[in-house]
N, C-alpha and C positions, 0 to 999 in steps of 0.2 A: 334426429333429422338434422344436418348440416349444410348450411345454406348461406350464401353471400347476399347481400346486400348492394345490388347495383348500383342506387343512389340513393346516398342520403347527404344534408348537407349540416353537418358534425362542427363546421365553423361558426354557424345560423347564432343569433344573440341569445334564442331561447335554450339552447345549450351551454349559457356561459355559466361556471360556477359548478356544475356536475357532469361535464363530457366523459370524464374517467367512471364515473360508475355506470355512466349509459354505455360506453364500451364494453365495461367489465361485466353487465346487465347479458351484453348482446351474445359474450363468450360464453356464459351459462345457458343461454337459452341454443347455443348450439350455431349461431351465426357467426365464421371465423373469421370474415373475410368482410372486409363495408371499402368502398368506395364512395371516399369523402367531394361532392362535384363543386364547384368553381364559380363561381355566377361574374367574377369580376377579375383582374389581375390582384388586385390588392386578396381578396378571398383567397385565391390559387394559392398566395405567399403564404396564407394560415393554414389552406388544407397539407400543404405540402409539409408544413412545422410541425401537424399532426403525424402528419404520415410518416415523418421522421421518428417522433419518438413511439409508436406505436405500430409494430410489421406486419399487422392484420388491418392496418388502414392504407391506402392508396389515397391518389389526390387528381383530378383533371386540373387543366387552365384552360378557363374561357373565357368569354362574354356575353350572359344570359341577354333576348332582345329585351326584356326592361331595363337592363344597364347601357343600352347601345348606343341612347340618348345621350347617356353621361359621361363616360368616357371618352377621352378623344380618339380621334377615327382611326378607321387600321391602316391608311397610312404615316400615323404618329405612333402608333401603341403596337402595332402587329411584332415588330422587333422584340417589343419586351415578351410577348407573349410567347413567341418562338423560343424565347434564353427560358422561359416558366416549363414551358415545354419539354426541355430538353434534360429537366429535373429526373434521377434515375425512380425516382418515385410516384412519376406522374405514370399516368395510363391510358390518357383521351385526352383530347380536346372538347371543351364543353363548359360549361351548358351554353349551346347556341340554338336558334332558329327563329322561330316566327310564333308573336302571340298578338294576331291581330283581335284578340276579346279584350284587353285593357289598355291595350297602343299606351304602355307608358313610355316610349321611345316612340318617335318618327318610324315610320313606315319604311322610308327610305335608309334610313340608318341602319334601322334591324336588317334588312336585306343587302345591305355593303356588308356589316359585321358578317351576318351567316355566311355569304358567298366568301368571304375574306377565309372564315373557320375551316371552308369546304376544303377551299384550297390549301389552306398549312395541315390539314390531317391529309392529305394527300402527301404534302412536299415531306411528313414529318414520317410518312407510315403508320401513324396514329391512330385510331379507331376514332369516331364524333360523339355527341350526345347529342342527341338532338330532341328541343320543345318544340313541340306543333301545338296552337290553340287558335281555332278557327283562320285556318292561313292552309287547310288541307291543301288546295292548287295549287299556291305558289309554293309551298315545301314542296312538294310530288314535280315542279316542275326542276327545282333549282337540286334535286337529289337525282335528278336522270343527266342533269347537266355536269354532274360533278364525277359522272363516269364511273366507271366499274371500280376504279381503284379505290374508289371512297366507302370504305367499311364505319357503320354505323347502325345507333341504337335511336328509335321512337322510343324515348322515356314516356311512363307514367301514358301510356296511351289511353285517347280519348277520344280521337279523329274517326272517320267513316271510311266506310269499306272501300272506296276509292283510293285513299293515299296508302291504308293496309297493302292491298294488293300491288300497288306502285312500290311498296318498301320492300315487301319478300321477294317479287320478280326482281330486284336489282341485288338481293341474298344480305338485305338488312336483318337486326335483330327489331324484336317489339318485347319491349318492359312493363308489367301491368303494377297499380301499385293498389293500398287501400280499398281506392271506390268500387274494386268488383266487390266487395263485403259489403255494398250499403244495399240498402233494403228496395231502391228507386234504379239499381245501376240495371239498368235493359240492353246491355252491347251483345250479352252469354255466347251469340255468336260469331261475332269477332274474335271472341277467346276459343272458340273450337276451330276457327282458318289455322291460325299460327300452329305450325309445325312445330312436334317437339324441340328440334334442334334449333328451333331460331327464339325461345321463349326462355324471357328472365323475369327475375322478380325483383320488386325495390319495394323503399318504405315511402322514398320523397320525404323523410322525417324533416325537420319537426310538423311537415304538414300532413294532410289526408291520413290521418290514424283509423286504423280500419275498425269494425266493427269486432268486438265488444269496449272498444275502445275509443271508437269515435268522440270527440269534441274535447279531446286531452291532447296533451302532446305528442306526438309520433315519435319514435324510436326505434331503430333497427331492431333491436329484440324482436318487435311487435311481427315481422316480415313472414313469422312462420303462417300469423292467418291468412294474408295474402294467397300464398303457396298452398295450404288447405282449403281457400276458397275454390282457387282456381283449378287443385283437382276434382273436389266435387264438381265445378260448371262441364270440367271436359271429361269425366265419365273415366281418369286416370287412380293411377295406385298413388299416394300422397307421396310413396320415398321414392317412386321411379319417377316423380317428378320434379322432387326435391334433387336428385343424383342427375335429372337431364341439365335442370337450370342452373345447379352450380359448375358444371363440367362447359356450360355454353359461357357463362361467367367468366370462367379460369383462361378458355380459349380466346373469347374475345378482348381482354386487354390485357392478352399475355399475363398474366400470374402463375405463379410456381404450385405445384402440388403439395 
């Protein structure tokens, strides 16, 4: 079974010291492809250093909302982001949006940054990544504002049937990670809306490690339970869903065959 790895984030501190063997982990287990994502400019600069010496990794540049706060605002930093951007190794803008559950950034900040992100994957023809955590309205609001031109992914989806339906009517992707494998995850029908062609799959490594795995460190390897969870919830063949979600993978931020 041959599968990408939407997001994971390969720069995280708890990969320092063995990133190479959890790559080399991921290519054995049949995962050929990892998208390393960006929470910060500075991070970008290391996914990209990745992405360099390794042509089964890619890299986004963003600014996650808990960095929104810390970095200076997009009209100080949006320039640098845009030169991060334009790296032949990047593939998205991201990770941006809204996590009004820990507000470790101003409210107002995450929502300049996001709108700020909307806008440069537009100007850049980018694809976004985009975090929703309890912020389903104002994401659903500022993703219809950002117009049709703005192709994007609900990572690690978590949000309610209202902004679902807001992200596929506007021909968004939704990324599922881990927590459909935990034993309390109740969404099952959320995961049966999403159309084959608009569904991917990630780890969110080093976090939410899915069950048999749970409360260790996440790893792209790991991403095949995901993908066999989520065939069993939706009643599919494991490899025609494994061959939809990597083909929707390759097509959304452009990757080669």
């Amino acid at each position: 079974m041959d599968l990408i790895d939407s997001h994971a984030h390969l720069t995280d501190e708890q990969f320092a010291g063995d990133v190479d063997a959890v790559i080399a982990r991921a290519g054995e287990a049949g995962v050929f492809r990892i998208i390393t994502v960006a929470t910060n400019p500075d991070d970008a600069r290391a996914a990209i250093a990745l992405a360099e010496r390794y042509p089964q990794i890619y890299a986004t540049a963003g600014v996650h909302p808990h960095a929104a706060g810390s970095v200076a605002p997009p009209a100080e930093m949006l320039d640098e982001l845009r030169r991060l951007a334009a790296h032949p190794r990047v593939v998205a803008i991201g990770e941006a949006g809204l996590d009004f559950h820990y507000d470790f950034s101003p409210r107002d900040r995450q929502i300049e940054w996001f709108c700020s992100q909307l806008e440069l994957a537009v100007e850049l023809r980018l694809p976004i990544v985009v975090h929703a955590r309890n912020a389903d309205d104002d994401v659903a609001t500022l993703l219809r504002e950002a117009g049709p031109e703005c192709r994007g992914v609900l990572h690690c989806f978590s949000s309610g049937p209202g902004l679902l339906e807001t992200a596929l009517e506007l021909g968004w992707m939704i990324s599922f990670a881990g927590m459909v494998t935990f034993n309390r995850y109740e969404d099952e029908e959320l995961v049966r809306a999403v159309p084959l062609d608009r569904l991917m799959v990630e780890t969110d490594s080093p976090y939410l490690a899915p069950v048999p795995h749970r409360g260790k460190r996440n790893e792209p390897a790991f991403v095949i339970r995901t993908a066999l969870r989520l065939a069993e919830l939706r009643g599919e063949d494991p490899a025609e869903l494994a061959r939809a979600t990597t083909a929707n993978a390759r097509a959304f931020f452009g990757l080669s065959a």
